[in-house]
C-alpha positions, 0 to 999 in steps of 0.5 A, a space after each residue: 400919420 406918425 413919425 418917429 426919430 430914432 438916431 441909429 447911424 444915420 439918421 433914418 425916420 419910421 412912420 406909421 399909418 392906418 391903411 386908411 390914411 395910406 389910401 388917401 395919401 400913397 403920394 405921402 407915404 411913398 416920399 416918407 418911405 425916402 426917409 425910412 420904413 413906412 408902417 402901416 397898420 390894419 385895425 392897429 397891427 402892422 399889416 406892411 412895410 413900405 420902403 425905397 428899394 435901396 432900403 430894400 436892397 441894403 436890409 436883403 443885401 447882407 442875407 445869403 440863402 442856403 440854396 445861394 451857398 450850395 450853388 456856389 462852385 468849391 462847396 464841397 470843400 467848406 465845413 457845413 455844420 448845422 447845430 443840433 437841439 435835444 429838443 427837437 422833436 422827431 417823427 417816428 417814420 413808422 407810426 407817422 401820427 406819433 411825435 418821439 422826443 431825443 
């Protein structure tokens, strides 16, 4: 198990482990997730994260979804733009196997 410092605001550890090691040790995984985002790898790529729930909540507190918007009474009146790309590829609806780009 490794664990790294790095001072971002508060100071907030992230540690990584095989899944192996998570396995043998989910005790230790579970209060190292109390000090910061426990990683853990599958044959050397990060498979999960495990983390507290107010770790959890504070990262997914600040994310609106779209559907959560336009549920929201008094919508209709907000200005809703979505940018646009010319390199966005559109589907030709007549020819459905055909890609035309604007």
């Amino acid at each position: 198990m490794y664990n790294i410092r790095i001072p971002i605001g508060a100071a907030m550890t992230f540690t990584s482990m095989t899944s192996r090691e998570f396995n043998q040790a989910a005790s230790e995984a579970t209060r190292a997730a109390n000090n910061g985002p426990v990683f853990i790898t599958d044959r050397g790529r990060p498979a999960h994260v495990l983390m507290s729930i107010e770790l959890y909540r504070r990262i997914t507190a600040s994310q609106r979804k779209i559907a959560d918007l336009l549920a929201m009474p008094g919508i209709a009146d907000s200005d809703f733009e979505t940018p646009r790309s010319p390199d966005l590829a559109k589907i030709n609806l007549f020819h459905s196997n055909t890609i035309r780009h604007m």
